[in-house]
Gaussian input, Z-matrix of N, CA and C with variables (Angstrom, degrees):
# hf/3-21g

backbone

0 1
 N
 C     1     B1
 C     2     B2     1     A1
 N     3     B3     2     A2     1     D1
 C     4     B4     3     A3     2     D2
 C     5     B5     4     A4     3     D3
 N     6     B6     5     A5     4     D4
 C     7     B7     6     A6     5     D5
 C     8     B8     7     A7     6     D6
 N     9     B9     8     A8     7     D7
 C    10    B10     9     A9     8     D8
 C    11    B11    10    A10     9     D9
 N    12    B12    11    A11    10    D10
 C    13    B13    12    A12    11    D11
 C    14    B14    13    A13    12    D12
 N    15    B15    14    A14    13    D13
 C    16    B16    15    A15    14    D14
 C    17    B17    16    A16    15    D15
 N    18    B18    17    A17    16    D16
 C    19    B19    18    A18    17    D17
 C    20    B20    19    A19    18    D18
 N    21    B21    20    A20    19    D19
 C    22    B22    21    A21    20    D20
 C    23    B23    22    A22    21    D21
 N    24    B24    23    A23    22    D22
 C    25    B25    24    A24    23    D23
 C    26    B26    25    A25    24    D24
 N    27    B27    26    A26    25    D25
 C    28    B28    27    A27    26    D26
 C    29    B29    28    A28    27    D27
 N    30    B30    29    A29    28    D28
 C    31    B31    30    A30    29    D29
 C    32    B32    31    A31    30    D30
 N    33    B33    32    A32    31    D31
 C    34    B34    33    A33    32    D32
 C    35    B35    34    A34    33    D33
 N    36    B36    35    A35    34    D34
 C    37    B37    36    A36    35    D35
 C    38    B38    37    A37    36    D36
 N    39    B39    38    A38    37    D37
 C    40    B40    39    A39    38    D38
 C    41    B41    40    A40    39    D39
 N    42    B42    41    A41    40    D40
 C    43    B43    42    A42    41    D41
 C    44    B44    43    A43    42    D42
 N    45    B45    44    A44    43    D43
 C    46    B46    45    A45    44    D44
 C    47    B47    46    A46    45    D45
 N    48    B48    47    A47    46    D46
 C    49    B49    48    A48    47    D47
 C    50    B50    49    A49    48    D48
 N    51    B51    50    A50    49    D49
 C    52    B52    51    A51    50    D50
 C    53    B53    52    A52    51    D51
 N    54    B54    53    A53    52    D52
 C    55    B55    54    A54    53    D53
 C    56    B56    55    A55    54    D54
 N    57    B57    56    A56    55    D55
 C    58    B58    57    A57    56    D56
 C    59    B59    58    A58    57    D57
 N    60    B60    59    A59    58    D58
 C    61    B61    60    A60    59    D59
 C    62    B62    61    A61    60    D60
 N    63    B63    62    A62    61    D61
 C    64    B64    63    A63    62    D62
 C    65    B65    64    A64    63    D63
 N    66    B66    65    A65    64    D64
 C    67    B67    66    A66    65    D65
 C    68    B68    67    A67    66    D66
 N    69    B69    68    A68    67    D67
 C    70    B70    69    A69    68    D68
 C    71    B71    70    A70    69    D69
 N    72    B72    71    A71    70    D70
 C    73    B73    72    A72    71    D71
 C    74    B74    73    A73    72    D72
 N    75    B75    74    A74    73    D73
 C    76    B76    75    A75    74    D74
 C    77    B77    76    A76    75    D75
 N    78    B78    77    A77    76    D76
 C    79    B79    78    A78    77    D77
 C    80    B80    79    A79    78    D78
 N    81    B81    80    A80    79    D79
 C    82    B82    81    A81    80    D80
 C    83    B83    82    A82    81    D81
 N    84    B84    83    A83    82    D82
 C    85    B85    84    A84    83    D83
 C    86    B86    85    A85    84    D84
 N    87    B87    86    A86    85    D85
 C    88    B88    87    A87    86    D86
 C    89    B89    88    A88    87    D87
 N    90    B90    89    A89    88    D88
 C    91    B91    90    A90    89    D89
 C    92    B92    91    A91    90    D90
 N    93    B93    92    A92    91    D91
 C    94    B94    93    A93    92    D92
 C    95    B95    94    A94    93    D93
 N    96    B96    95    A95    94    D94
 C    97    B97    96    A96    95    D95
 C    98    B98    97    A97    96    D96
 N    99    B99    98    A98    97    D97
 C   100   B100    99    A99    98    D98
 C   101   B101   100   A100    99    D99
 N   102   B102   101   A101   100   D100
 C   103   B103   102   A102   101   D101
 C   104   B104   103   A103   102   D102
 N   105   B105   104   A104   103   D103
 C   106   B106   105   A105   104   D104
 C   107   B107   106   A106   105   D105
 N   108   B108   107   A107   106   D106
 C   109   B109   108   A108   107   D107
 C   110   B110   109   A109   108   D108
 N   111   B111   110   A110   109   D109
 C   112   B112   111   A111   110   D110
 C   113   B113   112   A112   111   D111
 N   114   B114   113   A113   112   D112
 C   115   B115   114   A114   113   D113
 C   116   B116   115   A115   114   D114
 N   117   B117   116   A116   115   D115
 C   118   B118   117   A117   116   D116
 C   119   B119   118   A118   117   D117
 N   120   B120   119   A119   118   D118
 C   121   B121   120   A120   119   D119
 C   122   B122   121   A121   120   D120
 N   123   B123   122   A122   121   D121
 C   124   B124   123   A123   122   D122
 C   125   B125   124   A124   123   D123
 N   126   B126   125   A125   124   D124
 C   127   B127   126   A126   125   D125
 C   128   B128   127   A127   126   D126
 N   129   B129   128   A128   127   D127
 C   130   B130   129   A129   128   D128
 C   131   B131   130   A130   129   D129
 N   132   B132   131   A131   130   D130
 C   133   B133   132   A132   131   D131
 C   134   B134   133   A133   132   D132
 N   135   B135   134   A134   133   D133
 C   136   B136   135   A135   134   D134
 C   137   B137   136   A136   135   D135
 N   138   B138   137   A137   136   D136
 C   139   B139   138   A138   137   D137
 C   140   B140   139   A139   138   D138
 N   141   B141   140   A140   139   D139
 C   142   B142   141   A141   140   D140
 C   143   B143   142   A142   141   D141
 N   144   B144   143   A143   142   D142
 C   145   B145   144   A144   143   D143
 C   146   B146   145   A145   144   D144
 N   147   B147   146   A146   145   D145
 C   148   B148   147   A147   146   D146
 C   149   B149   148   A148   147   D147
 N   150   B150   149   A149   148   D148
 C   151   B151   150   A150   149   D149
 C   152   B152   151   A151   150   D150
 N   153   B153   152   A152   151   D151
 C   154   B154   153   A153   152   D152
 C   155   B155   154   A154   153   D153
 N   156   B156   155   A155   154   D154
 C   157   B157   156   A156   155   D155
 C   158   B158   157   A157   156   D156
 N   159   B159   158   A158   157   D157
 C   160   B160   159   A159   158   D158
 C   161   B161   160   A160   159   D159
 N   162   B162   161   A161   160   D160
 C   163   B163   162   A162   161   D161
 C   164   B164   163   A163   162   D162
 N   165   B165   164   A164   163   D163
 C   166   B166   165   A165   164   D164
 C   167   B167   166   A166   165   D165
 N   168   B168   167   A167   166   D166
 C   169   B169   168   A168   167   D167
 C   170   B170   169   A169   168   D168
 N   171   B171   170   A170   169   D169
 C   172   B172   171   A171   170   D170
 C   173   B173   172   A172   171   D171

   B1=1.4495
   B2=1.5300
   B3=1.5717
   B4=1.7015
   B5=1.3618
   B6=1.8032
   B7=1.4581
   B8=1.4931
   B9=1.3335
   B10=1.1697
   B11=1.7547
   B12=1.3725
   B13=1.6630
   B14=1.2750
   B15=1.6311
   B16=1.4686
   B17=1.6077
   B18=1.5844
   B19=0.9088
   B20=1.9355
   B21=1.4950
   B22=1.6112
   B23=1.5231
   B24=1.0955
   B25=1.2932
   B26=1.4736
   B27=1.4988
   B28=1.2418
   B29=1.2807
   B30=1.1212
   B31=1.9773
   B32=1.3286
   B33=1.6140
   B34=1.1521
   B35=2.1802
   B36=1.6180
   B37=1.6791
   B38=1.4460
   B39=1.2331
   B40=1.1256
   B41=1.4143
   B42=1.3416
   B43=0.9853
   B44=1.1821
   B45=1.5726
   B46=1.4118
   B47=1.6058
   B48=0.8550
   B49=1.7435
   B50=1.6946
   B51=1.3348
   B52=1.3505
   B53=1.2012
   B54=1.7112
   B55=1.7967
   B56=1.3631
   B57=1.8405
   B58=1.7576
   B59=1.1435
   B60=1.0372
   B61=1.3294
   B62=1.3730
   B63=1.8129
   B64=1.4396
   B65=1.2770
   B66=1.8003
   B67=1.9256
   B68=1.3717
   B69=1.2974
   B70=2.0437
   B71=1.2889
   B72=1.0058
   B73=1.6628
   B74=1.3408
   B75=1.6173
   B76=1.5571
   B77=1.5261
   B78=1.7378
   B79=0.7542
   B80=2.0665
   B81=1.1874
   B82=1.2526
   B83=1.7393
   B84=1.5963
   B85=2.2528
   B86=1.9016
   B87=1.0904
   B88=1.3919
   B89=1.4784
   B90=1.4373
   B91=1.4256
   B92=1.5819
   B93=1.1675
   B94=1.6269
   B95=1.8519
   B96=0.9371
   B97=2.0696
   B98=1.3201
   B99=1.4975
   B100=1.2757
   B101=1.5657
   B102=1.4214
   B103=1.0720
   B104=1.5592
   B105=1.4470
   B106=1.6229
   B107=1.3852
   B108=1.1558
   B109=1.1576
   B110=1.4970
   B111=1.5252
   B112=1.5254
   B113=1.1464
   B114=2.2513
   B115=1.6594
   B116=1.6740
   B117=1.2604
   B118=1.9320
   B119=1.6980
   B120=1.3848
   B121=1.1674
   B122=1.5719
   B123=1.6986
   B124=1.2623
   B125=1.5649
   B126=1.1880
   B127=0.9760
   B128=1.6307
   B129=1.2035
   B130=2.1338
   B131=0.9472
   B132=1.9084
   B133=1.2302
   B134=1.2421
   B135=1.1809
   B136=1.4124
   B137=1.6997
   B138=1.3033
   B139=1.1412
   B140=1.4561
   B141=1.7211
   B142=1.2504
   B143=1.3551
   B144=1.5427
   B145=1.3914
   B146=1.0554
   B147=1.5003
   B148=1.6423
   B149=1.6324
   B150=1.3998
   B151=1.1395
   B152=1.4447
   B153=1.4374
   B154=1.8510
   B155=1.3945
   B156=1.0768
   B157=2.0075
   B158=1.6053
   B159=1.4313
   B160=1.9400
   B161=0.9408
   B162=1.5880
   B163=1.3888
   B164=1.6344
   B165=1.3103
   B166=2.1032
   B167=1.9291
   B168=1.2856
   B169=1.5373
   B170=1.4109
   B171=1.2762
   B172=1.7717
   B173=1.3090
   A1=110.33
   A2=123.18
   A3=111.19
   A4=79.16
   A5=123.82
   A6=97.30
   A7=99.50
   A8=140.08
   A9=132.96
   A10=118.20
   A11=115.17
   A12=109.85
   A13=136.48
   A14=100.31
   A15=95.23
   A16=78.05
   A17=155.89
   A18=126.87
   A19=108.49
   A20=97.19
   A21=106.36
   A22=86.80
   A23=163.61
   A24=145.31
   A25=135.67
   A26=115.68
   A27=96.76
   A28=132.90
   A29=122.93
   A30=131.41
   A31=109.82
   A32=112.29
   A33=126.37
   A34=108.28
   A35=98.74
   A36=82.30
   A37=105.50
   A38=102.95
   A39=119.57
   A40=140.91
   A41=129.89
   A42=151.11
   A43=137.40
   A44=92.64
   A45=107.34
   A46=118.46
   A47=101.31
   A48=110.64
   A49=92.36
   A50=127.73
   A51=125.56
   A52=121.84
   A53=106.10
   A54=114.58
   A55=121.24
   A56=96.48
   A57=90.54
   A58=98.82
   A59=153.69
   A60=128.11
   A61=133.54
   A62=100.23
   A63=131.21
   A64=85.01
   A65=111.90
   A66=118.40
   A67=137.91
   A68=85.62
   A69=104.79
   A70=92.83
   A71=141.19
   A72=134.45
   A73=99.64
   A74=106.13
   A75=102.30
   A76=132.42
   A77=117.08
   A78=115.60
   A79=97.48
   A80=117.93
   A81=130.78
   A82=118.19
   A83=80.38
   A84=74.44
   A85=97.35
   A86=120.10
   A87=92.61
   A88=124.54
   A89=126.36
   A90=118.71
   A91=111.41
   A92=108.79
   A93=113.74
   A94=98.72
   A95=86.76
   A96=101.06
   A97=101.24
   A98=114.55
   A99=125.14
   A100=112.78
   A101=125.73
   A102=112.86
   A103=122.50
   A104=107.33
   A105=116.75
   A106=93.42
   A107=174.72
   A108=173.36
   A109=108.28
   A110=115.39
   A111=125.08
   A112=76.29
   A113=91.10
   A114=103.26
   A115=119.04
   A116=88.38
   A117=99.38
   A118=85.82
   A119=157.28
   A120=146.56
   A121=84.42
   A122=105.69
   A123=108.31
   A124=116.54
   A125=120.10
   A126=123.27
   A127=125.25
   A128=128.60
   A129=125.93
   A130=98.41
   A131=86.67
   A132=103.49
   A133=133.97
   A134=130.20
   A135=141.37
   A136=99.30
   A137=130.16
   A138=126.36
   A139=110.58
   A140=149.81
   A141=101.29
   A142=119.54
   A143=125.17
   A144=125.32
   A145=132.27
   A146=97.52
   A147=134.89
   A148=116.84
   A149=117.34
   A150=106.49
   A151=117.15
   A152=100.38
   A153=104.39
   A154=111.19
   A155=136.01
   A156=133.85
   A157=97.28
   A158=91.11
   A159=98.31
   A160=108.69
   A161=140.66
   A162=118.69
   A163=107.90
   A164=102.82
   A165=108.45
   A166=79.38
   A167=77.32
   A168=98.88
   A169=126.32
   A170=154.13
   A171=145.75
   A172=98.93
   D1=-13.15
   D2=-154.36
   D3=-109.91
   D4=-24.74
   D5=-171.48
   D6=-96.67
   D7=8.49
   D8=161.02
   D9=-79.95
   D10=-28.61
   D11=145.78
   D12=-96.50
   D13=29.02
   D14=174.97
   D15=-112.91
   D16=1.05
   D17=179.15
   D18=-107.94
   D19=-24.39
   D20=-167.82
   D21=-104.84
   D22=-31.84
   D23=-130.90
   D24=56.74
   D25=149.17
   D26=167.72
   D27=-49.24
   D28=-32.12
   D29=-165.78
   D30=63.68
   D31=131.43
   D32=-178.09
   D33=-80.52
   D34=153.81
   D35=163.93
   D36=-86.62
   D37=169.72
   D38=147.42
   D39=-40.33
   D40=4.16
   D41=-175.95
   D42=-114.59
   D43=-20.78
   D44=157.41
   D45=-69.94
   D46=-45.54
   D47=-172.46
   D48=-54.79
   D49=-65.41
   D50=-179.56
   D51=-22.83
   D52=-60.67
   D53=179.18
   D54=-57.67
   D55=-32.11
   D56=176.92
   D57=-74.94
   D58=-49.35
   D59=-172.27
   D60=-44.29
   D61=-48.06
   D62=176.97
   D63=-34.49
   D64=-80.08
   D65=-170.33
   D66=-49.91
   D67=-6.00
   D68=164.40
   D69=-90.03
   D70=-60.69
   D71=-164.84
   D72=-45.32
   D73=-70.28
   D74=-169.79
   D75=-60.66
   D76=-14.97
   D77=-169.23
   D78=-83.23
   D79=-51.53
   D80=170.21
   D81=-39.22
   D82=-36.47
   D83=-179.19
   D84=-93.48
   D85=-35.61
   D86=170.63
   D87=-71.41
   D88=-35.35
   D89=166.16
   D90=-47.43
   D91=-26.62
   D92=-176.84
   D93=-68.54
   D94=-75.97
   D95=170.27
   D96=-20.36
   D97=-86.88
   D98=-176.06
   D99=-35.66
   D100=-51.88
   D101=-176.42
   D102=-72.90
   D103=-18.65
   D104=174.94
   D105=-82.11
   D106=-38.44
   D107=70.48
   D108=78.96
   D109=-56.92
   D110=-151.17
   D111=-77.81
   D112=-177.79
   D113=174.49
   D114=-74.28
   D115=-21.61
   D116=-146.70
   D117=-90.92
   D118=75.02
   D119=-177.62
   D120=159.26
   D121=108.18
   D122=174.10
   D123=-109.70
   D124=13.58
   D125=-167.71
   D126=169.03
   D127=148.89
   D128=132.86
   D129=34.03
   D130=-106.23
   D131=-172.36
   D132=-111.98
   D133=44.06
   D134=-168.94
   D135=-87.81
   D136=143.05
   D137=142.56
   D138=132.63
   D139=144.72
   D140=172.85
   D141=-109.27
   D142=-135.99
   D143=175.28
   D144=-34.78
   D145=-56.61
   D146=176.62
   D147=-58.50
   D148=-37.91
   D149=-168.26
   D150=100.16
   D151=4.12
   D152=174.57
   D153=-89.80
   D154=107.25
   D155=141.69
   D156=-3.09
   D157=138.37
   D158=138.88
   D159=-88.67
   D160=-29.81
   D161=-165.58
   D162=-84.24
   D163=157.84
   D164=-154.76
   D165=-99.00
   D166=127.92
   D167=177.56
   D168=-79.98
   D169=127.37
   D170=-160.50
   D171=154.37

């Protein structure tokens, strides 16, 4: 048995692969959150290419 997983591996389930995904989701929608959160990011789609505000800053 030890030299049949030292040549094939244990093998993962299937279920793992799911959660990583799950933990990409979550990590992506809270960075999303977080960044809608601050002051300077009003939104979607607010903002342009560049990364400049419309609103005049002072």
């Amino acid at each position: 048995m030890a030299r049949h997983i030292a040549e094939h591996g244990m093998g993962n389930p299937d279920v793992f692969s799911l959660l990583y995904l799950v933990k990409i989701g979550v990590y992506v929608s809270g960075g999303a959150c977080f960044a809608l959160s601050t002051s300077d990011v009003d939104g979607w789609g607010s903002g342009s290419a560049t990364g400049s505000s419309t609103r005049p800053r002072g």
